[in-house]
Structure formats: structure tokens, C-alpha cells
N, C-alpha and C positions, 0 to 999 in steps of 0.2 A: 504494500500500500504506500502510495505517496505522499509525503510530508507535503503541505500546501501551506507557504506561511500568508498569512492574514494581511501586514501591510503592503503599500508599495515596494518593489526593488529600491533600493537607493542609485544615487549618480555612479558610488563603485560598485556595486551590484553590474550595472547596464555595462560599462567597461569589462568588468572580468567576465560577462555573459558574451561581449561582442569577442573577446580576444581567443574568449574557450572555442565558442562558433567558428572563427575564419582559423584557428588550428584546428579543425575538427574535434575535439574534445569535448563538446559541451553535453555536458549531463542532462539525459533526460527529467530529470524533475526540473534543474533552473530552466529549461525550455519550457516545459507547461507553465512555470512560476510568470517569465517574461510573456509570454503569450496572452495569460489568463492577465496578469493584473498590472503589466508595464504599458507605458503609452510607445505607441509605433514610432513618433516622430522622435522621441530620446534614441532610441537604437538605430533608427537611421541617421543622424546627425552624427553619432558615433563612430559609425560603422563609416561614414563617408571620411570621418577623420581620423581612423586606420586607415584607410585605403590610400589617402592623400601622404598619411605618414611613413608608409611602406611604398610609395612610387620615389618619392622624395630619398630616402634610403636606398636605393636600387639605383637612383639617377646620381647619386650623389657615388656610391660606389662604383658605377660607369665610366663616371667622369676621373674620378681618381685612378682606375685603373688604365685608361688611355690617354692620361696626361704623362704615366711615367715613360722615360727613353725604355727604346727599347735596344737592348743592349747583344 
């Protein structure tokens, strides 16, 4: 049986829920939890700024790796 807690997710709730989700990880109970009683537009604003922080990471490693001489 599922624990269902009673309040809202919090701000870190929604982050450890978005970062569990995009590694695959995330538990199916905080799934029901986010689903049933978070608002959509918190884990998508979220979830847009992983996205945004993990291109920027990637572009940024890009760029460092073809800026070194290549010897």
C-alpha cells in the first residue's frame, strides 16, 4: 500500500522529483505524490531549468574541449 502524504510537495520536493525523473529513478509513490497533489506549472518550470542547465553544461564542455590545441 502507498504512503500518500497529505500536504503539498515543497519547492525541494519538485526538484528532487524532477532530477529523480530525467535520471530515471523516480519512485513510484513520489510520482502518484506529484501527480495527485503538485501543481503542473512548478515541475515544468523546473524541469525547463534542468534542461536549460544541462545544455549549458554540455555547450560549455564542447567548447572547452575544442578550444584546447590539439597536439
Amino acid at each position: 500500500m502507498l504512503k500518500i502524504q497529505k500536504n503539498k510537495p515543497s519547492l525541494f520536493d519538485a526538484f528532487k522529483s524532477v532530477a529523480a525523473a530525467m535520471l530515471g529513478v523516480q519512485k513510484d509513490e513520489n510520482r502518484v505524490r506529484d501527480f495527485e497533489q503538485g501543481s503542473p506549472t512548478v515541475y515544468i518550470v523546473i524541469g525547463i531549468i534542468f534542461i536549460l542547465l544541462f545544455l549549458g553544461t554540455v555547450g560549455l564542455i564542447v567548447s572547452l574541449v575544442l578550444s584546447q590545441p590539439v597536439s
